[in-house]
C-alpha positions as CSV (number, residue, x, y, z in Angstrom):
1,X,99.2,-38.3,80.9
2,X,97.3,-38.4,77.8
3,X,94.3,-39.6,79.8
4,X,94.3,-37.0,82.3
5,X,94.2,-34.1,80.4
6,X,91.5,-35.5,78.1
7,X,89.2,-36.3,81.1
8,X,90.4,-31.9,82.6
9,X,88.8,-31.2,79.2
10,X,85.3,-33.2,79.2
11,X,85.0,-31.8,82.7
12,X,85.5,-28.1,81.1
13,X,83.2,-28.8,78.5
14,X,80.4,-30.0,80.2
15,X,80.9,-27.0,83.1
16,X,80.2,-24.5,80.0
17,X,77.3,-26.5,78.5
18,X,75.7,-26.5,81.3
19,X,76.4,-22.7,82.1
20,X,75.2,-21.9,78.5
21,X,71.7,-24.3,79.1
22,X,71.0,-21.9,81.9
23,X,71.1,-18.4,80.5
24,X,69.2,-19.8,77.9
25,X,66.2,-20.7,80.0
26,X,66.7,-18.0,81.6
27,X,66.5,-15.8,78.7
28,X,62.8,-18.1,77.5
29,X,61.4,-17.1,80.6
30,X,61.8,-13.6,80.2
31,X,60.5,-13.4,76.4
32,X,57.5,-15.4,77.6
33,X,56.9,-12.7,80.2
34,X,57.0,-10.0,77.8
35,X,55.0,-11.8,75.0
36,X,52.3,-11.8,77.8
37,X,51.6,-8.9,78.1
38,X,51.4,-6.9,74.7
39,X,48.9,-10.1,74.4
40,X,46.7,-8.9,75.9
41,X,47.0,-6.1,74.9
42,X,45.7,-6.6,71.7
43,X,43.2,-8.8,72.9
44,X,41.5,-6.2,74.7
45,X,41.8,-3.7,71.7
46,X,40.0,-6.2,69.6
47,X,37.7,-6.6,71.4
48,X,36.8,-3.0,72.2
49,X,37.1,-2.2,68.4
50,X,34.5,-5.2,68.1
51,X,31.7,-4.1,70.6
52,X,32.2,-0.6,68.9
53,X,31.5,-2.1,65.7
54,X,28.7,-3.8,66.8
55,X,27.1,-0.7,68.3
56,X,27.6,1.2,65.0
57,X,26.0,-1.3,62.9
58,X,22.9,-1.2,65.2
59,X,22.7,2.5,65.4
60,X,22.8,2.5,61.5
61,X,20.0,-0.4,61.1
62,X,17.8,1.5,62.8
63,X,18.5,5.1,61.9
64,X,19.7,5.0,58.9
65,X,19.2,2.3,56.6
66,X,15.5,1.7,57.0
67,X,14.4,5.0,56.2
68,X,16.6,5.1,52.9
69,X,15.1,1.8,52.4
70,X,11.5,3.0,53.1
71,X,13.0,6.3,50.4
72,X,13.8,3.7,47.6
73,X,10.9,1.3,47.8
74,X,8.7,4.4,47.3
75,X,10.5,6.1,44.8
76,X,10.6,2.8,42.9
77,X,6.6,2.5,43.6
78,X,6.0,6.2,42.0
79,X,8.7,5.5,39.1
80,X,6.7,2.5,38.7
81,X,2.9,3.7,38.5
82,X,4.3,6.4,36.3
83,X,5.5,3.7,33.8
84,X,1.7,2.5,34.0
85,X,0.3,5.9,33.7
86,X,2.7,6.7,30.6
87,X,2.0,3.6,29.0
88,X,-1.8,3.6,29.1
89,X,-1.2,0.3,31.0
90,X,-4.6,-1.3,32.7
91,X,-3.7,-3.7,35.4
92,X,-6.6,-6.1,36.8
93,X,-7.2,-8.7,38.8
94,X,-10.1,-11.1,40.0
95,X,-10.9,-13.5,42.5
96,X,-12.6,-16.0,40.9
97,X,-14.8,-17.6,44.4
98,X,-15.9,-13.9,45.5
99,X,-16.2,-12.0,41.8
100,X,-13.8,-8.9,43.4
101,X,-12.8,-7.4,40.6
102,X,-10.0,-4.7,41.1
103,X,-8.9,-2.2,38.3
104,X,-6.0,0.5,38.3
105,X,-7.3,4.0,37.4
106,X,-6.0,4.0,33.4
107,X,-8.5,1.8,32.9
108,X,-12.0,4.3,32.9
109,X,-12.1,3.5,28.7
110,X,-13.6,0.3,29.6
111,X,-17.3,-0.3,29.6
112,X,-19.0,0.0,33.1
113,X,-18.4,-3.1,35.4
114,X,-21.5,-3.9,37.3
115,X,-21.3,-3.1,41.4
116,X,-23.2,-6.5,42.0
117,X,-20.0,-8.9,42.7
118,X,-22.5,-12.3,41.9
119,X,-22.1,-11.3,38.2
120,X,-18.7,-10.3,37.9
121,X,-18.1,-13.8,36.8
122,X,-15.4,-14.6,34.3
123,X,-17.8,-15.3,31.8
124,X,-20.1,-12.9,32.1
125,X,-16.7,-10.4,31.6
126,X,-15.7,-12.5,28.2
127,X,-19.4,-12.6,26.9
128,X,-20.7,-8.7,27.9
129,X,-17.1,-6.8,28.2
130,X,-15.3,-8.7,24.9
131,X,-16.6,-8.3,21.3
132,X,-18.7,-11.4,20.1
133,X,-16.2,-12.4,17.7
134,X,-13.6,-12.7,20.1
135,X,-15.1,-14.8,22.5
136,X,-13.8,-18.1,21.6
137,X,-10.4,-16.9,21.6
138,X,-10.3,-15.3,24.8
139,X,-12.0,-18.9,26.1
140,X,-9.6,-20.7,24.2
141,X,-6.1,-18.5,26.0
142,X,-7.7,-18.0,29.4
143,X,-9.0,-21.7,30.2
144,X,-5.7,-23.0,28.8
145,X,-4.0,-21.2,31.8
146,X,-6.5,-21.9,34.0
147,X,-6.2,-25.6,33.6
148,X,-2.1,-25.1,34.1
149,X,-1.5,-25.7,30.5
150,X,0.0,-22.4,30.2
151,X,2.2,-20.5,32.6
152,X,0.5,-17.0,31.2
153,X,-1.8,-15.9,28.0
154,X,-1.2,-13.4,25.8
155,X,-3.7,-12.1,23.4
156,X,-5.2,-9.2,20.9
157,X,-8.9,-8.7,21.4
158,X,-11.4,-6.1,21.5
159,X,-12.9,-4.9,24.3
160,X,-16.0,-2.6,24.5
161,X,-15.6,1.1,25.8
162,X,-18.1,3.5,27.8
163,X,-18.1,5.5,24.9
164,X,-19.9,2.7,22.5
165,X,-17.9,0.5,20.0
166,X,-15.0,-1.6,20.5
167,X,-11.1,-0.8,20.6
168,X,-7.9,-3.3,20.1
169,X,-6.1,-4.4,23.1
170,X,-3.6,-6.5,24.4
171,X,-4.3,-8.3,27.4
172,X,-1.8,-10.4,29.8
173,X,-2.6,-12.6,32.6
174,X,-1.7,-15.5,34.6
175,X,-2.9,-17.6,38.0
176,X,-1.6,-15.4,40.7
177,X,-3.0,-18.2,43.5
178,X,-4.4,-21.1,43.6
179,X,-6.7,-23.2,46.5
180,X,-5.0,-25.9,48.6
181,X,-6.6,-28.6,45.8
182,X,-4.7,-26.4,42.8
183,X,-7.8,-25.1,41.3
184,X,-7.6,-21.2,40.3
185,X,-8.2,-18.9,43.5
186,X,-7.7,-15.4,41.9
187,X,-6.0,-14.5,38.3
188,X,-4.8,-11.4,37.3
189,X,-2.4,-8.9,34.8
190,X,-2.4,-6.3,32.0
191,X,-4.7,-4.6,30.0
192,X,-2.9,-2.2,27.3
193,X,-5.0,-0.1,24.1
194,X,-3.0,-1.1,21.1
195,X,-6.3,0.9,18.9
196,X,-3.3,2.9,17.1
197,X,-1.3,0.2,16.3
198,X,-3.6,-2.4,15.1
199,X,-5.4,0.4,13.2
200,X,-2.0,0.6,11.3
201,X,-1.9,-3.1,11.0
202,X,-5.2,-3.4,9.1
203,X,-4.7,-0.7,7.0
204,X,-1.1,-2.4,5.8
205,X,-3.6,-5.8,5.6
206,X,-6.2,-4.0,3.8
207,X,-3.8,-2.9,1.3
208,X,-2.4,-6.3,0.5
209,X,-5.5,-7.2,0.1
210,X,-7.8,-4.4,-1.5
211,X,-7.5,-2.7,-4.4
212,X,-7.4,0.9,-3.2
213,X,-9.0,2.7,-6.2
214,X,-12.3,0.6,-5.8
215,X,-12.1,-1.0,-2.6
216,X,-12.4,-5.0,-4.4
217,X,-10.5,-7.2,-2.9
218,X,-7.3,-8.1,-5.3
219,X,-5.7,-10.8,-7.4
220,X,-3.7,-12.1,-4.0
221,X,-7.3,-12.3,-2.5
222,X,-8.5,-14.3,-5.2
223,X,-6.0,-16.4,-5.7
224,X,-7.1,-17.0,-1.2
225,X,-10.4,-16.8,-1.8
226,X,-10.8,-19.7,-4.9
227,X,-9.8,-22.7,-2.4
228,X,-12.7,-21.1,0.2
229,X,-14.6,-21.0,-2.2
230,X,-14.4,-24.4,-4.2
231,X,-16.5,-27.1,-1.9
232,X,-19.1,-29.2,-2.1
233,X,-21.6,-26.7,-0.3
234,X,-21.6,-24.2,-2.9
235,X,-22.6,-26.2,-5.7
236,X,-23.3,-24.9,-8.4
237,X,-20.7,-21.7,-8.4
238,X,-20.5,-19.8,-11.1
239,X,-17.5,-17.8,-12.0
240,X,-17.7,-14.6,-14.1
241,X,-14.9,-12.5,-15.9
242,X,-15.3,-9.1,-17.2
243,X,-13.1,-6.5,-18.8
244,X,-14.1,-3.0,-19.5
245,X,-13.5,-1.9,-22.8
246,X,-11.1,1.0,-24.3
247,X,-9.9,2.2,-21.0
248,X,-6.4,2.5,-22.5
249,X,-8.3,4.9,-25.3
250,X,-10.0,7.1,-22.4
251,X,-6.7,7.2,-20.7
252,X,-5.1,8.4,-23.3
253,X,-7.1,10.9,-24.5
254,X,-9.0,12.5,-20.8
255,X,-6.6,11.6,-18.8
256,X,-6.2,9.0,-15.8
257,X,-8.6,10.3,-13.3
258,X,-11.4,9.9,-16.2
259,X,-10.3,6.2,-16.5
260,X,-10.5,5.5,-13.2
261,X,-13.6,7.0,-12.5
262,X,-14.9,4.4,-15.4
263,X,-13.9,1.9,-13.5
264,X,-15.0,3.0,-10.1
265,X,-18.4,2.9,-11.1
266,X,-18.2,-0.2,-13.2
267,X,-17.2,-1.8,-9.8
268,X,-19.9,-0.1,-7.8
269,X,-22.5,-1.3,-10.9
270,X,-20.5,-5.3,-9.8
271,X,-21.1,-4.5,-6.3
272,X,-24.9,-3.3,-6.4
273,X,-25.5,-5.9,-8.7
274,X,-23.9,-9.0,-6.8
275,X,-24.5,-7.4,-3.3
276,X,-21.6,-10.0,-2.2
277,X,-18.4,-7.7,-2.1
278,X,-16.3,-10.1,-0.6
279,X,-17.0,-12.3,-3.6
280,X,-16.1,-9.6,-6.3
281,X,-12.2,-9.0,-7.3
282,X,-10.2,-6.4,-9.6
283,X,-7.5,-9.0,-10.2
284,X,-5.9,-6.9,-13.1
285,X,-6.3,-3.2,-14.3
286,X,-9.3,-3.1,-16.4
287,X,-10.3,-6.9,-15.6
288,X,-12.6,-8.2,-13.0
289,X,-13.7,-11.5,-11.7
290,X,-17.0,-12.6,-9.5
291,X,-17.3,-15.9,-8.0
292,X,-20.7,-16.7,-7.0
293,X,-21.4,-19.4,-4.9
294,X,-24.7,-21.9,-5.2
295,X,-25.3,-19.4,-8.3
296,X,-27.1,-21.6,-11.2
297,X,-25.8,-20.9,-15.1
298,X,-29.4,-19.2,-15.6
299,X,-29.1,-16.5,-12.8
300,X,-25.3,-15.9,-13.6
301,X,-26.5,-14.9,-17.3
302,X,-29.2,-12.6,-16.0
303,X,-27.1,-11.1,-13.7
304,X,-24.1,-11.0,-16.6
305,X,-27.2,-9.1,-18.8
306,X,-28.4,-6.5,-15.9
307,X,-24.0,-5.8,-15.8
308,X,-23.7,-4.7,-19.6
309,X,-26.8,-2.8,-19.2
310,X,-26.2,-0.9,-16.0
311,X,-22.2,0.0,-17.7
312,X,-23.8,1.0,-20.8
313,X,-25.7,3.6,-18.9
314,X,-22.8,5.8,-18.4
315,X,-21.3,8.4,-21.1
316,X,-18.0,9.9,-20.6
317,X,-17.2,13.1,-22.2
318,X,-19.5,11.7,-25.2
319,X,-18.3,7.7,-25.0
320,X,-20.4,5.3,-24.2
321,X,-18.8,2.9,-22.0
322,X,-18.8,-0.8,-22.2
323,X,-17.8,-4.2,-20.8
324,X,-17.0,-7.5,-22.0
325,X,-18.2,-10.8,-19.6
326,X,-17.7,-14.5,-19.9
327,X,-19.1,-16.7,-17.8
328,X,-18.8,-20.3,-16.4
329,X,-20.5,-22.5,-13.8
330,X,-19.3,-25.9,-11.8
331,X,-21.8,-28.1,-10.9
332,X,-19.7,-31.3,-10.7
333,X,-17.0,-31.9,-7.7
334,X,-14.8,-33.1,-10.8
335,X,-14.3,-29.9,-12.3
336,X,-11.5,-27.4,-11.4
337,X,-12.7,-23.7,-10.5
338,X,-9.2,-22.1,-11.9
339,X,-9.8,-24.1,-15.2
340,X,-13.6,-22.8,-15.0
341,X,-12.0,-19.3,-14.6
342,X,-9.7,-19.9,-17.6
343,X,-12.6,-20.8,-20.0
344,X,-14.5,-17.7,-18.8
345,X,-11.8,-15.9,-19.8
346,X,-11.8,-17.2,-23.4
347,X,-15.3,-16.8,-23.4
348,X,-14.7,-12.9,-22.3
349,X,-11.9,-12.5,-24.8
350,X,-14.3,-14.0,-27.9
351,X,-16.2,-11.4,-26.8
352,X,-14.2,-8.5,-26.4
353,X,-12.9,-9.6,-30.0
354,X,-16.5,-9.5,-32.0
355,X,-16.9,-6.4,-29.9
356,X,-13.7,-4.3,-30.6
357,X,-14.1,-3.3,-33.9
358,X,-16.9,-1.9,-33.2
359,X,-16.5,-0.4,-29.2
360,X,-12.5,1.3,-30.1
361,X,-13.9,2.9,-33.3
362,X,-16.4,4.3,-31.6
363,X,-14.5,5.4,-28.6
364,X,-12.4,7.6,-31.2
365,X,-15.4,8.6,-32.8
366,X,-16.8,9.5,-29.5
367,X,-13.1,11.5,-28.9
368,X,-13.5,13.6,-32.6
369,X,-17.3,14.4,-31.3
370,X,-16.1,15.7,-27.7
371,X,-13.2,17.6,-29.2
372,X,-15.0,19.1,-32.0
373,X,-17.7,20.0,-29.4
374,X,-15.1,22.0,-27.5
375,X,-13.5,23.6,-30.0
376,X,-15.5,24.2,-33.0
377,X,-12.6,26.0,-35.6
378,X,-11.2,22.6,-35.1
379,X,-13.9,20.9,-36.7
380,X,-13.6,23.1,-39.3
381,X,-10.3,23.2,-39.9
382,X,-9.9,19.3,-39.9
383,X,-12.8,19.3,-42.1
384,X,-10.7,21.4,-44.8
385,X,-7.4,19.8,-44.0
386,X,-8.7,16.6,-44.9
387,X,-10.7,17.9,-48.0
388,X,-7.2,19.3,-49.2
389,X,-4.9,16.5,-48.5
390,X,-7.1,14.1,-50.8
391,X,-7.0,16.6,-53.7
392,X,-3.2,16.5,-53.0
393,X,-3.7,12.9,-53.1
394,X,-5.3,13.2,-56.5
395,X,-2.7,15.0,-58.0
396,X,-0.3,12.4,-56.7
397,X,-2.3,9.5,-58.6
398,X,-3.1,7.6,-55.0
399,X,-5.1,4.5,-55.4
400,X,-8.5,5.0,-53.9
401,X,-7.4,2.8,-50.7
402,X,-4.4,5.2,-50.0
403,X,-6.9,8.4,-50.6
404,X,-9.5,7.0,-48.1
405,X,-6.4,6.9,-45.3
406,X,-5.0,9.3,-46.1
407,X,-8.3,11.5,-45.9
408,X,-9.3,9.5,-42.8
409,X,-5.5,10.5,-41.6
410,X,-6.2,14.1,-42.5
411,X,-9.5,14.3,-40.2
412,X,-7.9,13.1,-37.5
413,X,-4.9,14.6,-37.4
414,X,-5.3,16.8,-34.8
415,X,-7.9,14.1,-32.5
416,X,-4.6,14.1,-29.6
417,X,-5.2,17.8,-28.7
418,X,-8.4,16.4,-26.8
419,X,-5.9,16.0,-24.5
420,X,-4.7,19.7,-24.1
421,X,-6.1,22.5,-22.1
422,X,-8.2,24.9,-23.6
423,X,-6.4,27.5,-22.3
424,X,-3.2,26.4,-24.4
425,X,-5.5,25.7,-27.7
426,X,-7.0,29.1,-27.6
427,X,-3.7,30.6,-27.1
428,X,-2.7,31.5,-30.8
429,X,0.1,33.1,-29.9
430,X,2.5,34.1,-27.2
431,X,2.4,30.5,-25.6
432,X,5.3,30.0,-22.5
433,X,7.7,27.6,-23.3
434,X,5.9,25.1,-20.9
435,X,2.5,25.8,-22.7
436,X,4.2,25.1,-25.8
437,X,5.7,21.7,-24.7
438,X,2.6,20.6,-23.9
439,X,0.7,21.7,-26.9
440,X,3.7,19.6,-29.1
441,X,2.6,16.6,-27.5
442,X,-0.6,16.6,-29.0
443,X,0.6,14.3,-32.0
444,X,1.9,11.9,-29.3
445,X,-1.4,11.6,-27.7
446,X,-3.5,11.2,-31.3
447,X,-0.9,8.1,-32.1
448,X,-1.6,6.9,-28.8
449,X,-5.4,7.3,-29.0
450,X,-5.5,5.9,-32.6
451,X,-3.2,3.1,-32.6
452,X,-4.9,1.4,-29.8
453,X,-7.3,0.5,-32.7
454,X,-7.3,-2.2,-35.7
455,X,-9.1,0.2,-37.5
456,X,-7.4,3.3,-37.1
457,X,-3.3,1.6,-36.4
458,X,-2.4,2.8,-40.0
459,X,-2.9,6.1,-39.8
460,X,-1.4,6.5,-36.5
461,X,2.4,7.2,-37.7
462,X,1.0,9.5,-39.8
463,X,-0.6,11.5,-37.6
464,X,2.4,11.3,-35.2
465,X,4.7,12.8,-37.7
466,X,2.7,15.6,-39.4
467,X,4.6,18.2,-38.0
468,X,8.0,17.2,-38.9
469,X,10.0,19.6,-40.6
470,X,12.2,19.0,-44.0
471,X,15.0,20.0,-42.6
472,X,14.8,17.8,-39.3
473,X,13.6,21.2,-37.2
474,X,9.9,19.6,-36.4
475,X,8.8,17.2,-33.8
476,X,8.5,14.7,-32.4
477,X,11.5,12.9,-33.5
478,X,13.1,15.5,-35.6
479,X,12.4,13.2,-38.8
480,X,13.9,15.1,-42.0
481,X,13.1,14.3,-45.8
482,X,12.0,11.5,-47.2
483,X,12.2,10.1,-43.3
484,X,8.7,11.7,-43.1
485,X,5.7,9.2,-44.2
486,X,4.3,10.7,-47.1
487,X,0.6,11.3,-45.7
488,X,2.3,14.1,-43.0
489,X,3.8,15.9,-45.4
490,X,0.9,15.9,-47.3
491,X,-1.0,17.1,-44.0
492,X,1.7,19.5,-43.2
493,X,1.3,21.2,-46.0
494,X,-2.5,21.3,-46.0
495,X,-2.6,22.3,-42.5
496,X,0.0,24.9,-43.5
497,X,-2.4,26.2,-45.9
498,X,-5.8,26.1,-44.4
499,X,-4.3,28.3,-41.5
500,X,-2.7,30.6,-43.6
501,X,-5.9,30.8,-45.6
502,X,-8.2,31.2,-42.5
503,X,-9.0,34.3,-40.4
504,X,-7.6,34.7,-37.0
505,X,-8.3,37.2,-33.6
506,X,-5.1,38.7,-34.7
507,X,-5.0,38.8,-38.5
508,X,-6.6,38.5,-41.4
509,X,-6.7,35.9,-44.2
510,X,-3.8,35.8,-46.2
511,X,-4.2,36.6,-50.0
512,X,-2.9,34.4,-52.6
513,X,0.3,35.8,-53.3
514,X,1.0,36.0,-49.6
515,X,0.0,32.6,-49.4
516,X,1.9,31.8,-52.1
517,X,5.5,33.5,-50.7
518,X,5.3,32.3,-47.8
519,X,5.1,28.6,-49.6
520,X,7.6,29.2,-51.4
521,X,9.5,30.8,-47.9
522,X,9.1,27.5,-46.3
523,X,9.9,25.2,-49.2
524,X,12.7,22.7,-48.3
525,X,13.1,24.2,-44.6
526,X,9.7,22.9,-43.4
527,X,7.5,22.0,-46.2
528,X,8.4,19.0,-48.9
529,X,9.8,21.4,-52.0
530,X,8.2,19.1,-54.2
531,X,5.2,19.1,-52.9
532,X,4.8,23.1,-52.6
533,X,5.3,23.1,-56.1
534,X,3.0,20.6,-57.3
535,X,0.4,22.9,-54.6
536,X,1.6,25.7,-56.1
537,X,1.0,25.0,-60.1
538,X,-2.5,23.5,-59.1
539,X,-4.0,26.0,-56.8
540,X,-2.1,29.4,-56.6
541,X,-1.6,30.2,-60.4
């Protein structure tokens, strides 16, 4: 039983697997069917959409694009030679077998370029077109590309105009082609004026170098030049130092433009006299050195004679003017040429020494002489000053040493107004206060003027302080009683006096009893009380 109804059920089973197998095929076939179709479809929407493509693309290469194309490549062509034009850019180029030469048209500055092609050789450019002294460079860069050593050269060198002369440039260039056998066909590049710039350049050079108040080359260009200098071919050289004397003095008491007019012509008396400027140096600010090469001890003394002679020529504002020279000469490879400089220098010095004495009191005498000449009530008035400050002195038992300063003191009291506008010193009255600052600083100038001197370095403080006050009201430094050196009060009061006693544009002299109250009125405010009354009982009983 079992067996029957299990084989009823495969039977079943199989009927419906095989019914199911059917529609499923059947089912296949009609999605293949459909899947066909939409394939193609697509296909043929592809491939319309692909030939249209096509077509635009072509319609746009030739209608379109080439003309913007063409638009851009001549914009960037005009943007380009604008650049050139702007710049000043010269652009050149040369076949080296045929001589064509072919220049851009911001290059008309240059010299004329002949028409006949057979010369236009590169070196008859280099030796007729460059300046002589830049031949050998522009050899040097240019053959160094054209033997492929170089990709490109780049160099400064001058260049000759149609106008005459020379200007700076900097010129470019490079192989552009080259033969089958790799020799140099045609080269080419830039030319660009760089006058402006390398103007500036030498200027800022010429300054390093130069001194620019007499146009001698400086201590950094010594300091160069002594290793040039210092070989065997310029045996013997003979190496000079000089030093002009008391230009601190003349400074002082005319002023800085008088000073360095001093020593612009001392170094146009060095430069007529060695004719060599490139040998002569301003290494400090009143010193000079001159190195002369195969110069033998003999002709560096004359020369060092006609130098003191020629300086001694000149007279400013009644000074003589001097200089002081040592010399030295190597004759020997052994011998150093700093060391040589060195003893010229201690030769200079010895000199200067035996010489000061002598060259700073006479500057200050000189000073006195140009000042009195300006101002003759001066003269007088420092004549009478000093007269009455040695009586003082008298009275005060002085030894004859501290009368003689104090006398000299007294004469020179007043040597810093050589300094001072006339204008200010004929003004009696009525100064501004800016005249009257000036006019104060006439003590400051005397005790600059005299203590630049052995002679006269004594005297200075008192000449400084002669118009300080008892009280502490004068100047310059407000100094009150027995702060004041005795000598100024002694002026101060003598000066008081002789002005008091002397006839002005607008007054008279003052009699003695005004003289004597108005003493007496300035008595421990500006005068030393002690002093007025010892002045007082002697001369205004």
């Amino acid at each position: 039983m079992l067996k029957i109804l299990f084989a009823f059920h495969e039977e079943q089973m199989t009927n419906s697997l095989r019914t199911q197998s059917f529609e499923s095929i059947r089912l296949s076939t009609d999605f293949f069917r459909f899947s066909s179709i939409w394939s193609y479809i697509i296909t043929f929407v592809l491939g319309s959409l692909s030939i249209m493509l096509v077509v635009f693309l072509y319609i746009y290469l030739k209608h379109v694009s080439r003309p913007i194309s063409k638009r851009i490549k001549h914009m960037t062509f005009e943007s380009l030679e604008d650049v050139i034009c702007l710049t000043n850019t010269g652009i050149w180029q040369i076949n080296m077998q045929t001589g064509a030469l072919m220049i851009n048209a911001e290059m008309p500055y240059l010299a004329e370029i002949p028409q006949d092609k057979t010369r236009r050789t590169l070196d008859y450019i280099i030796r007729n077109i460059f300046h002589p002294e830049d031949w050998a460079t522009a050899e040097q860069n240019i053959n160094s590309v054209l033997a492929g050593n170089e990709p490109f050269f780049l160099t400064e060198i001058r260049v000759k105009s149609r106008e005459g002369g020379y200007f700076w440039t900097t010129i470019r260039g490079t192989v552009l082609k080259r033969t089958k056998d790799k020799k140099p066909l045609i080269i080419g590049g830039t030319l660009q004026d760089t006058s402006l710039r390398k103007e500036r350049e030498l200027e800022i050079q010429r300054l390093s170098y130069y001194d620019a108040l007499t146009g001698l080359k400086n201590r950094r260009a010594y300091e160069n030049a002594v290793l040039n200098y210092d070989i065997t071919e310029n045996l013997p050289i003979s190496i000079i130092s000089a030093d002009v004397n008391g230009l601190k003095i003349i400074n002082d008491a005319f002023g800085h433009n008088v000073g360095d007019q001093l020593l612009i012509d001392t170094a146009n008396i060095l430069k007529s006299t060695f004719l060599c400027i490139d040998c002569i140096f301003r290494i400090g600010g009143d010193e000079f050195v001159v190195i002369l090469p195969k110069t033998s001890e003999l002709e560096a003394k004359n020369s060092c004679d006609i130098v003191r002679s020629e300086v001694e020529k000149h007279i400013y504002h009644g000074i003589q003017a001097s200089i002081s020279i040592g010399f030295k000469t190597k004759t020997t490879d052994t011998e150093d040429l700093k060391q040589l400089l060195i003893n010229a220098e201690v030769e200079m010095y010895h000199s200067k020494l035996q010489a000061s004495w002598k060259n700073r009191g006479d500057i200050i005498r000189g000073i006195l002489s140009t000042l009195y000449t300006r101002n003759k009530e001066l003269e007088e008035h420092s004549i009478h000053v000093a007269e009455l400050s040695y009586k003082i002195g008298v009275m005060l038992a002085l030894s004859n040493e501290e009368l003689d300063s104090l006398k000299i003191a007294a004469e020179f009291h007043d040597i810093g107004k050589i300094a001072i506008d006339d204008h200010i010193l004929a003004k009696c009255r009525q100064k501004t206060p800016d005249e009257t600052d000036q006019f104060c600083q006439h003590v400051e100038y005397g005790y600059r003027i005299l203590a630049g001197s052995n002679e006269y370095e004594k005297i200075a403080r008192d000449v400084l302080f002669h118009h300080e006050n008892w009280d502490g009201s004068g100047y310059p430094k407000g100094l009150k009683g027995g702060e004041i050196p005795l000598f100024s009060r002694i002026i101060h009061l003598a000066e008081a006096y002789d002005w008091m006693n002397r006839k002005l544009p607008y007054r008279k002299p003052f009699t003695k009893a005004e003289i004597k109250e108005d003493l007496l009125k300035d008595s421990g405010t500006k005068l030393d009380p002690e002093l007025v009354k010892l002045f007082i009982s002697a001369f205004l009983r």
